[in-house]
Biopython code that builds the backbone (N, CA, C, O; Angstrom):
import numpy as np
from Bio.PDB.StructureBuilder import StructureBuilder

atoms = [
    (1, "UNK", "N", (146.571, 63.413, -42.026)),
    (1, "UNK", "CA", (147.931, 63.706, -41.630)),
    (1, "UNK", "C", (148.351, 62.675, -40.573)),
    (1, "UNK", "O", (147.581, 62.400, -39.654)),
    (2, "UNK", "N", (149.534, 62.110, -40.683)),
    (2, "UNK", "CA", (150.124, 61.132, -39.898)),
    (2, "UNK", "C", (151.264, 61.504, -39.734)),
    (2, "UNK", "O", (151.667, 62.502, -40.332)),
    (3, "UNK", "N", (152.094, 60.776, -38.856)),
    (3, "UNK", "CA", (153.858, 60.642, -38.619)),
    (3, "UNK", "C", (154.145, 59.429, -39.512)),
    (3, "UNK", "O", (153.542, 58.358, -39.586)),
    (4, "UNK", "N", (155.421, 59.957, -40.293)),
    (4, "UNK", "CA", (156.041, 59.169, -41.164)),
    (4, "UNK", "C", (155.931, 57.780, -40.162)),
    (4, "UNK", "O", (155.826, 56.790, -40.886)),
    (5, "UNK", "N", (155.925, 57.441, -38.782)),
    (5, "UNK", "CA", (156.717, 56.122, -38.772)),
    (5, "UNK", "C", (155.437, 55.096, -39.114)),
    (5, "UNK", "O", (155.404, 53.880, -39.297)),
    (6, "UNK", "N", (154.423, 56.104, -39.119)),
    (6, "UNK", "CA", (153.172, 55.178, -39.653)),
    (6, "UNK", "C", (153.088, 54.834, -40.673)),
    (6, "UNK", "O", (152.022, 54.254, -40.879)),
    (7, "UNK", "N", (154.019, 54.932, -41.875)),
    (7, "UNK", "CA", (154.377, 55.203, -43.932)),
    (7, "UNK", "C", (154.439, 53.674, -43.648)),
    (7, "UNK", "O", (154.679, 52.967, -42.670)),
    (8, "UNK", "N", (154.065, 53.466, -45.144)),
    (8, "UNK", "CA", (154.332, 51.874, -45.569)),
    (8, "UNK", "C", (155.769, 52.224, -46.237)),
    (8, "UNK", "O", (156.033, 53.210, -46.926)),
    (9, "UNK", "N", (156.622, 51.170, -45.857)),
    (9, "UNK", "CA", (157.717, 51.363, -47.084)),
    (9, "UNK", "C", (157.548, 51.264, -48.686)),
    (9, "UNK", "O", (156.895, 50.478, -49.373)),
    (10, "UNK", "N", (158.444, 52.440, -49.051)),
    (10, "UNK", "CA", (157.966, 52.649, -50.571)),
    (10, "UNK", "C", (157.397, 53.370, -51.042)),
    (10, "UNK", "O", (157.323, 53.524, -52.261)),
    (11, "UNK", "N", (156.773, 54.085, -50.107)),
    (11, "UNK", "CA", (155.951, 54.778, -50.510)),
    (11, "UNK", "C", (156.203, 56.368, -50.459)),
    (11, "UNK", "O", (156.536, 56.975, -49.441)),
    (12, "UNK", "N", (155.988, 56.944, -51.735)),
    (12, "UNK", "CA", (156.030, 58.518, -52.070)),
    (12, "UNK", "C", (155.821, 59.092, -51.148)),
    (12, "UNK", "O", (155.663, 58.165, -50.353)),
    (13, "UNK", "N", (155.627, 60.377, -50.346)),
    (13, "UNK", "CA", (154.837, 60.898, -49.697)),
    (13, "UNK", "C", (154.978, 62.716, -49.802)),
    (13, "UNK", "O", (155.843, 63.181, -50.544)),
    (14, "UNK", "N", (154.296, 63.411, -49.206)),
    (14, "UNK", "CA", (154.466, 64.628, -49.280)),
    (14, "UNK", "C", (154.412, 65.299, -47.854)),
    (14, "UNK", "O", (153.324, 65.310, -47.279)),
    (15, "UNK", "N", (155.636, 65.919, -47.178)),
    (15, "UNK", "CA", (155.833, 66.420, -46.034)),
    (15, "UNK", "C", (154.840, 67.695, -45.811)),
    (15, "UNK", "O", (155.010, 68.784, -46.358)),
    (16, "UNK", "N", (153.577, 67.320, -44.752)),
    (16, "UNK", "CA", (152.912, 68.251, -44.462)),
    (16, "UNK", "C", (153.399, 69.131, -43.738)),
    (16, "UNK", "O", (153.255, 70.327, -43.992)),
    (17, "UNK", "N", (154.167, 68.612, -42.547)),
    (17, "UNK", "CA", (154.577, 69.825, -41.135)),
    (17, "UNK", "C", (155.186, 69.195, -40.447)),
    (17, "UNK", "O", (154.983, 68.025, -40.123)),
    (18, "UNK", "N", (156.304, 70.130, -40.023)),
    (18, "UNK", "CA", (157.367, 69.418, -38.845)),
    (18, "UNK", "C", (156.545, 69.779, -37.594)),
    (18, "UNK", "O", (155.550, 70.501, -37.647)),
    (19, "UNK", "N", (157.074, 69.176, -36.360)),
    (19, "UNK", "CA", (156.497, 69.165, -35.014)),
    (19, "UNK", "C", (157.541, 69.654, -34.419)),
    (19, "UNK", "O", (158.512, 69.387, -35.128)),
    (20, "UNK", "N", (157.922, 70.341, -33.311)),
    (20, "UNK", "CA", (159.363, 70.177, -32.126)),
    (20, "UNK", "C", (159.474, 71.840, -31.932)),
    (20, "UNK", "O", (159.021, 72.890, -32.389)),
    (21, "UNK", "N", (160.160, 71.458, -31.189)),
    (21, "UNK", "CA", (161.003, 72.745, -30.972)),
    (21, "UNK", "C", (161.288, 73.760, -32.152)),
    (21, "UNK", "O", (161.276, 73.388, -33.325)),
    (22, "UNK", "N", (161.593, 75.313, -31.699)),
    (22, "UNK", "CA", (162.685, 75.528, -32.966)),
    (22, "UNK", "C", (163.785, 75.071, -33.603)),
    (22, "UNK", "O", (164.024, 75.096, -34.810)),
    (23, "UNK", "N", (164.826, 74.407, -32.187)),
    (23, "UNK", "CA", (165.846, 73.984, -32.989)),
    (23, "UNK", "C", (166.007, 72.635, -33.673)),
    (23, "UNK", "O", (166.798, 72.336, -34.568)),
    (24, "UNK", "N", (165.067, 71.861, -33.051)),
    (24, "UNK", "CA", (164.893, 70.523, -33.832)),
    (24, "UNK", "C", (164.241, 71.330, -34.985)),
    (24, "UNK", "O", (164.491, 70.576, -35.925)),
    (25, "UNK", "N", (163.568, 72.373, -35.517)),
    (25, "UNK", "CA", (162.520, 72.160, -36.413)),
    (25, "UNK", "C", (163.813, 72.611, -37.584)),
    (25, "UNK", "O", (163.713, 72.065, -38.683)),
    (26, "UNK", "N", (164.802, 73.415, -37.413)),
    (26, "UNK", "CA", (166.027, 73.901, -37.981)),
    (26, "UNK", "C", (167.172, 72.831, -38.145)),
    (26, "UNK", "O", (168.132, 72.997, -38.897)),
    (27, "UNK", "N", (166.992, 71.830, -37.444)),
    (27, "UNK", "CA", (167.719, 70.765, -37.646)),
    (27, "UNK", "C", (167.467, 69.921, -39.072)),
    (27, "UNK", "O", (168.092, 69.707, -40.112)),
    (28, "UNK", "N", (165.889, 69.497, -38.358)),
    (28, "UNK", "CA", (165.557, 68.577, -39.447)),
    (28, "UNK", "C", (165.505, 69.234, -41.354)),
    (28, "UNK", "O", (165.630, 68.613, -42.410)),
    (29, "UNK", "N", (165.252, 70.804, -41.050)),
    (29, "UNK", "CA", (165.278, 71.705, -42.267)),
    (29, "UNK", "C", (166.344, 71.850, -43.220)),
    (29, "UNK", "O", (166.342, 72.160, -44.411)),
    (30, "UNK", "N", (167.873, 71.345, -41.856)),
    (30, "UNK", "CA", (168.845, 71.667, -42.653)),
    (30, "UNK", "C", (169.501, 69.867, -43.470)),
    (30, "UNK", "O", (170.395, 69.599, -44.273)),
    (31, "UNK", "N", (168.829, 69.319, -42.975)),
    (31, "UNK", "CA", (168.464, 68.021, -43.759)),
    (31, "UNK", "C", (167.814, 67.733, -44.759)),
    (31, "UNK", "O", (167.912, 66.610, -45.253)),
    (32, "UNK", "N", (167.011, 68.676, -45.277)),
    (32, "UNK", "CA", (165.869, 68.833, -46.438)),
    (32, "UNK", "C", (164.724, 68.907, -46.146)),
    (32, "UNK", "O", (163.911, 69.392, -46.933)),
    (33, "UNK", "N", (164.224, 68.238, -44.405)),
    (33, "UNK", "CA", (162.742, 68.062, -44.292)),
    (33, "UNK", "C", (162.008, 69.526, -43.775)),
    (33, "UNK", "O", (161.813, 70.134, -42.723)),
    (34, "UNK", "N", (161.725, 69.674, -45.304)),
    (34, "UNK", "CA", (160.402, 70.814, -45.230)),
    (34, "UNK", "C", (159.330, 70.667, -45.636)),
    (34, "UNK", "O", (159.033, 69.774, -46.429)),
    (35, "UNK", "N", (158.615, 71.425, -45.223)),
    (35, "UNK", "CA", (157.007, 71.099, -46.086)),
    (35, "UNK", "C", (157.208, 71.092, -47.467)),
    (35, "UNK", "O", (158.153, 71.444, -48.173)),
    (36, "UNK", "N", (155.884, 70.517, -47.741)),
    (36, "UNK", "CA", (155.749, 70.122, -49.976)),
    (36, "UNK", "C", (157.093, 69.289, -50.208)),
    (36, "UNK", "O", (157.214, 68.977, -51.393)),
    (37, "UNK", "N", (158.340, 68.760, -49.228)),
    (37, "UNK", "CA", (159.097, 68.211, -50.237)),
    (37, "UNK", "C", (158.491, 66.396, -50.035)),
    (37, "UNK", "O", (157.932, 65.913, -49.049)),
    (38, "UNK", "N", (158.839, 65.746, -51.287)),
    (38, "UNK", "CA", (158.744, 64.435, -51.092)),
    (38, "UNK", "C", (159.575, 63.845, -50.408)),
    (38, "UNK", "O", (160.714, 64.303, -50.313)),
    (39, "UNK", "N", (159.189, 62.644, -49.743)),
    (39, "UNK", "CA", (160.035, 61.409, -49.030)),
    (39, "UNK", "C", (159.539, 60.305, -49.202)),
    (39, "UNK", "O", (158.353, 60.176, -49.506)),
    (40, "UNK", "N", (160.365, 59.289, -49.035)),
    (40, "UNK", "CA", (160.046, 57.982, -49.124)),
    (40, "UNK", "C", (160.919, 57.192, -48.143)),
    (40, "UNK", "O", (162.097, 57.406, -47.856)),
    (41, "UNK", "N", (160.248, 56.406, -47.768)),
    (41, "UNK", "CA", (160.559, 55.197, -46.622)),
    (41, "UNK", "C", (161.357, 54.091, -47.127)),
    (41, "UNK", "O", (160.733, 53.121, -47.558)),
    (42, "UNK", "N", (162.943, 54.059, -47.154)),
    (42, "UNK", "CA", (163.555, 53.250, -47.559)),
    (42, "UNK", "C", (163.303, 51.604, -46.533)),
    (42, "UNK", "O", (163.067, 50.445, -46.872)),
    (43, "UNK", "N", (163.504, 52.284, -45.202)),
    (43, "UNK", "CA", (163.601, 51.315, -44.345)),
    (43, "UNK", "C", (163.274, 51.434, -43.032)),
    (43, "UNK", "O", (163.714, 52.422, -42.444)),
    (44, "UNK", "N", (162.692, 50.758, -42.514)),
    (44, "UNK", "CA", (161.756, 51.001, -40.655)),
    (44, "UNK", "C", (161.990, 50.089, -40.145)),
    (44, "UNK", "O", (161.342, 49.043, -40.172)),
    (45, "UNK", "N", (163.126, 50.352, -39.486)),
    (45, "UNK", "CA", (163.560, 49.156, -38.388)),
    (45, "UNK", "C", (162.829, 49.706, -36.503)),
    (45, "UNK", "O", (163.129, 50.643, -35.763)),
    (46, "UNK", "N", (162.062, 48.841, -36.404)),
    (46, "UNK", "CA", (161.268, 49.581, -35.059)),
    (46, "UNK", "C", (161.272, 51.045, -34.879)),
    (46, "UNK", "O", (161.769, 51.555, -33.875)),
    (47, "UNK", "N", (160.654, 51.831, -35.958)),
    (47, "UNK", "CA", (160.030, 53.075, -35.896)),
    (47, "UNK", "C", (161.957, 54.018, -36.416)),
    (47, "UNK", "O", (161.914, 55.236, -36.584)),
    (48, "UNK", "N", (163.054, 53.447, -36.553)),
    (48, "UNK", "CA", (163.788, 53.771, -36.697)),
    (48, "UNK", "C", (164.547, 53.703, -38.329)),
    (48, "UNK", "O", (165.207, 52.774, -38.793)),
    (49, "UNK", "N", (164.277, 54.704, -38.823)),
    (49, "UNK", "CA", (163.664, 54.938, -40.578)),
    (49, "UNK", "C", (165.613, 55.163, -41.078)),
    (49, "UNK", "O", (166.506, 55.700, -40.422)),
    (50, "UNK", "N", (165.661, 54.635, -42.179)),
    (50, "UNK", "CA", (166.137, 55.362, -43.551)),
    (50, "UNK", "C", (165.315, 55.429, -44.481)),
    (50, "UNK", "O", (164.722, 54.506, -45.040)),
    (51, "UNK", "N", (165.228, 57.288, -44.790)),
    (51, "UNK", "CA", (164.603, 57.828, -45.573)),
    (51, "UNK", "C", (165.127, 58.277, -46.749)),
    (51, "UNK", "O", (166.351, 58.162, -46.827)),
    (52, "UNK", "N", (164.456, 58.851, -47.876)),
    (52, "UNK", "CA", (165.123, 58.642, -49.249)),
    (52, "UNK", "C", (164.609, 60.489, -49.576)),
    (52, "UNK", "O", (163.459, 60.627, -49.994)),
    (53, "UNK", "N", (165.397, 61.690, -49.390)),
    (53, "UNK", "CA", (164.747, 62.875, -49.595)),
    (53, "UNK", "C", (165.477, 63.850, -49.990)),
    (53, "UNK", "O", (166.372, 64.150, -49.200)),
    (54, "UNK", "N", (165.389, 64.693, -51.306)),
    (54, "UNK", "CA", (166.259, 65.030, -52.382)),
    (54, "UNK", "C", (167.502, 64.528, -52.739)),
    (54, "UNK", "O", (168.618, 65.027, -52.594)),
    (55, "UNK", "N", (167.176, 63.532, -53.198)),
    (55, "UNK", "CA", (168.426, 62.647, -53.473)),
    (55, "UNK", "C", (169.136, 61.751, -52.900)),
    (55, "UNK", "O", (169.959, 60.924, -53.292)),
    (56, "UNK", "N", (168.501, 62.165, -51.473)),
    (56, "UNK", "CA", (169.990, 61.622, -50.601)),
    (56, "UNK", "C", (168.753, 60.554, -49.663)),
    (56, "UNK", "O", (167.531, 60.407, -49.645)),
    (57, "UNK", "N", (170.030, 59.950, -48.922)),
    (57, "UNK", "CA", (169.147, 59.117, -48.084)),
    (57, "UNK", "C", (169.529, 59.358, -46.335)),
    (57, "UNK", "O", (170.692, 59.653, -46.059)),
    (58, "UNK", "N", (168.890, 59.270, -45.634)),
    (58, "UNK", "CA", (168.954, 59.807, -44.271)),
    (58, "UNK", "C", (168.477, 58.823, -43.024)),
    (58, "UNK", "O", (167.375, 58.293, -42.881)),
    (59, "UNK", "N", (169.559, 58.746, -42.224)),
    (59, "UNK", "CA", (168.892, 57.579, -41.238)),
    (59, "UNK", "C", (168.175, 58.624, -39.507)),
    (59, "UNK", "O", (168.994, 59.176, -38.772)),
    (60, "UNK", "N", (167.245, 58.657, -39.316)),
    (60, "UNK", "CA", (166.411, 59.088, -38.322)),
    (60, "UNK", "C", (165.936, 58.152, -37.119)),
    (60, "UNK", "O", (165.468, 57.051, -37.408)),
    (61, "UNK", "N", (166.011, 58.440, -36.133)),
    (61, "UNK", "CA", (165.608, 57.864, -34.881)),
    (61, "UNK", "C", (164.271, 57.907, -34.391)),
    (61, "UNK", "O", (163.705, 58.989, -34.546)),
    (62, "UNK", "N", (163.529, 56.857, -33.756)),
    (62, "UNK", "CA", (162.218, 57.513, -34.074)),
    (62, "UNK", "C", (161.426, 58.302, -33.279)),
    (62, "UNK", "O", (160.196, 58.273, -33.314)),
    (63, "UNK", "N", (162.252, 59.189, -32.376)),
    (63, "UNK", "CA", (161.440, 60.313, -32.130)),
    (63, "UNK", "C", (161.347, 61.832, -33.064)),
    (63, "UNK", "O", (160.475, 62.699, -33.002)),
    (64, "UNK", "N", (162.728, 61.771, -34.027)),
    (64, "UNK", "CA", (162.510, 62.321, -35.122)),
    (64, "UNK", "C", (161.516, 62.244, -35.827)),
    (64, "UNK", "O", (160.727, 63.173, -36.000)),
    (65, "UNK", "N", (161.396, 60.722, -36.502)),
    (65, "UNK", "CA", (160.286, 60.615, -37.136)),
    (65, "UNK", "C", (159.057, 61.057, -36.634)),
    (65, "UNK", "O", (158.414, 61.653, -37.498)),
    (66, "UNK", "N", (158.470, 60.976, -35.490)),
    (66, "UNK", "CA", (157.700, 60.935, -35.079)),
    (66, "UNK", "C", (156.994, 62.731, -35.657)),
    (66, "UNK", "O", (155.947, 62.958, -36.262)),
    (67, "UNK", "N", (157.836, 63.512, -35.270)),
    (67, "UNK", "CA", (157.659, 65.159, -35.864)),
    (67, "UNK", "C", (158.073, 65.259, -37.439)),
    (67, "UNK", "O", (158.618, 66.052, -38.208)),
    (68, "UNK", "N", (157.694, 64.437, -37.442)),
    (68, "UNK", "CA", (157.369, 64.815, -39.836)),
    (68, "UNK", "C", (156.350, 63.952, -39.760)),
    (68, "UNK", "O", (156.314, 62.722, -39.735)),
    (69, "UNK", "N", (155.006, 65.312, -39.705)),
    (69, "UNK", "CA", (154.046, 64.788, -40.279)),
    (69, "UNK", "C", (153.759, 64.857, -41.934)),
    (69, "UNK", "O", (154.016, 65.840, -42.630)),
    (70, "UNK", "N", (153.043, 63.326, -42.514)),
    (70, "UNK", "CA", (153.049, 63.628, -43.763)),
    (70, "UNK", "C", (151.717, 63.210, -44.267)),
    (70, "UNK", "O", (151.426, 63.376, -45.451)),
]
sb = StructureBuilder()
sb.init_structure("model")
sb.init_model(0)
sb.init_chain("A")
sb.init_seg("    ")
for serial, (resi, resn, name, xyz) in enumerate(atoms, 1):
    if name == "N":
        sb.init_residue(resn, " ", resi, " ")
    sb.init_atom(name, np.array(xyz, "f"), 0.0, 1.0, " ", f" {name:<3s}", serial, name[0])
structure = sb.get_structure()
């Protein structure tokens, strides 16, 4: 288990567990990131991701990232 900002770009992955607070953890949920769903690493600009997750694509900061472990 790692933090996404450690992902190679491109790569599939499967969301093990969010980290944070409750309301960050309800934040990031109402974005799609839950456990078992896939993501992929469009783009990592210094730990600062667009991600690719049910369909859609999502830009995250990287202390976000940092709490989706995958």
């Amino acid at each position: 288990m790692m933090p996404i900002t450690m992902a190679d770009t491109g790569k599939v992955l499967k969301i093990v567990k969010i980290n944070g607070r409750d309301n960050v953890r309800q934040h990031l949920a109402e974005l799609g990131f839950v456990p078992d769903a896939d993501i992929k690493v469009v783009s990592d600009n210094g730990g600062n991701m667009i991600v690719q997750i049910k369909g859609g694509r999502v830009a995250i900061d990287k202390s976000m990232a940092n709490r989706i472990m995958v």
